[in-house]
C-alpha positions, 0 to 999 in steps of 0.5 A: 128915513131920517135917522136922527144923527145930524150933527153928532160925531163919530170915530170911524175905524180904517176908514180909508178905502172897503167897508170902513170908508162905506161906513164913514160915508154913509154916517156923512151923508146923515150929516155925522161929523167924522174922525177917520183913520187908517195907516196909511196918510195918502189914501186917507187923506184922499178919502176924507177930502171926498167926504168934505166935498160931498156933504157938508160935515167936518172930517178929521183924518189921522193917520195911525196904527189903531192897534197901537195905544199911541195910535189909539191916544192920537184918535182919542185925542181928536175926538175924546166924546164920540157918540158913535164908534165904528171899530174896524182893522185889517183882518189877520192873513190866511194859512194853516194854524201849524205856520202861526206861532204865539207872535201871531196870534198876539197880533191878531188877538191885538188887532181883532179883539183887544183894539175894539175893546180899548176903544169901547173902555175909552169912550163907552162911559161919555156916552153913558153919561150924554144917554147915547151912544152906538157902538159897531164892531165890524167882524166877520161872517166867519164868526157864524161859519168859521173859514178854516184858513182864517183860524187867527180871525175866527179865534179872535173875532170870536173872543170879541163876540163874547164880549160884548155879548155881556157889556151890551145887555148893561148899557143898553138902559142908558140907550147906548147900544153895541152889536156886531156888523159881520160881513160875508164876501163883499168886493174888496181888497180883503177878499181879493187877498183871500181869493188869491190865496185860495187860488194858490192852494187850489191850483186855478187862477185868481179869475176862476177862483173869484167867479166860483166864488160868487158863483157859491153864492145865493146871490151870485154875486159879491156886496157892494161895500155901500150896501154895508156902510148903509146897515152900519148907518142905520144900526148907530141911528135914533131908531136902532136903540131897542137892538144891543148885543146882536149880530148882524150878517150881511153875506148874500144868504151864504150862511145856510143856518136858522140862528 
C-alpha cells in the first residue's frame, strides 16, 4: 500500500534506537524526510547515517533535551512546518509512589505530558493552515491498564490522553489528525530497565523474570519494534485521516478488556 507520505517531512521524537527509531524508519521507507533527535549525538548520528543510506530521504539529526524549551526551539528551528510529528521520550523509572517527591513528578509531567503538548501548540496550526497534518503520541499500554510501579508514567500519560482527547475532535475538519500509539512490552532497552527492577523486587534473576514475562503473554512473546513503527507510519498516512483522538494498543492481546 502507498500511504501517500512521499516527500512530506516529519519530526521524530528520541529517535536514536527502540520504538522512536522504528517509527522514523518506517516514515523513511515511505520516502518521509526527517528531523530525528534523541540526547545523546553518537547513537543518533549512527541512527540517521543508517536511514541515509537505506532510502533516499534527507535526515537531520539533533542531539538534545526534547523536554527542554532550548531543545524544543534547536528541533523546531530545523524543521519549523513539519507535516508529521511523531512525540516521544524516555518514560519516567519504576518504584513506589512513597520514594517520588514533587520534583519527581515535575519531571515526569515535563517529560510525558507537557513536552508533547508544546510540540502539538508549536506546529499544529501550519498544518491547519497547509489542510495536513498527523500527529502521533507514543504512550503506553499502562494508559489502559495501569502498572502499578510505573504510578509517574501512568499519571502523566494519562494527563496527555485527556488532552488530546479534546484538541483531536476540532482539528480533525481541516484533516490534521492526533491519536495515541500505546505500546505493550516490545524488546527494548525500556522494558529490559522494567524487567530488572521487577527481578530485584521478586527476588529471581533478570532471565527468569523476562521468560515469564513473555510467558504472561498471549502472544508468548515480546513486539518487534519494527511492528510499531509500521502502525506509527500508517496512522500519519493519506489514508488514516477519518481516525483522530484514539488510542491505539499494540501489546500481543495482553489487555484483556472490550474497550
Amino acid at each position: 500500500m502507498d500511504l501517500g507520505l512521499k516527500g512530506k517531512t516529519a519530526i521524530v521524537c528520541a529517535a536514536s534506537k527502540g520504538l522512536g527509531k522504528a517509527c522514523a524508519v518506517n516514515l523513511a521507507r515511505e520516502g518521509v524526510n526527517l528531523t530525528i533527535c534523541a540526547r545523546t549525538a553518537e547513537p543518533l548520528e549512527a541512527t540517521a547515517e543508517e536511514i541515509r543510506n537505506a532510502y533516499d530521504v534527507n535526515v537531520t539529526a539533533i542531539a538534545c533535551d526534547i523536554t527542554s524549551e532550548t531543545g524544543r526551539n534547536e528541533v523546531l528551528k530545523a524543521t519549523p512546518n513539519p507535516d508529521i510529528l511523531v512525540n516521544n521520550a524516555g518514560g519516567p523509572p519504576p518504584g513506589d509512589f512513597r520514594d517520588w517527591n514533587r520534583e519527581d513528578w515535575i519531571k515526569a509531567l515535563d517529560a510525558n505530558m507537557l513536552t508533547p503538548i508544546e510540540l502539538i501548540k508549536a506546529t499544529v496550526d501550519g498544518m491547519i493552515d497547509r489542510k495536513f497534518g498527523r500527529i502521533v503520541n507514543i504512550t503506553s499500554g499502562a494508559v489502559k491498564a495501569p502498572i502499578d510501579i510505573l504510578g509517574l508514567s501512568n499519571g502523566a500519560r494519562a494527563g496527555l490522553t485527556g488532552f488530546v482527547a479534546g484538541i483531536a475532535r476540532k482539528t480533525v475538519i481541516h484533516n490534521v489528525t492526533i491519536n495515541n500509539l500505546l505500546p505493550g512490552p516490545f524488546d527494548t532497552d525500556r522494558i529490559a530497565t522494567v524487567l530488572k527492577g521487577q527481578a530485584k523486587a521478586q527476588g529471581v534473576a533478570y532471565e527468569t523474570a523476562r521468560q515469564n514475562r513473555m510467558a504472561d503473554n498471549p502472544a508468548g512473546r515480546f513486539g518487534d519494534p519494527d511492528e510499531f513503527g509500521a502502525m506509527c507510519a500508517f496512522m500519519c498516512s493519506s489514508q488514516a485521516g477519518f481516525m483522530t483522538g484514539q488510542n491505539i494498543l499494540l501489546d500481543g492481546g495482553a489487555f484483556p478488556g472490550v474497550l
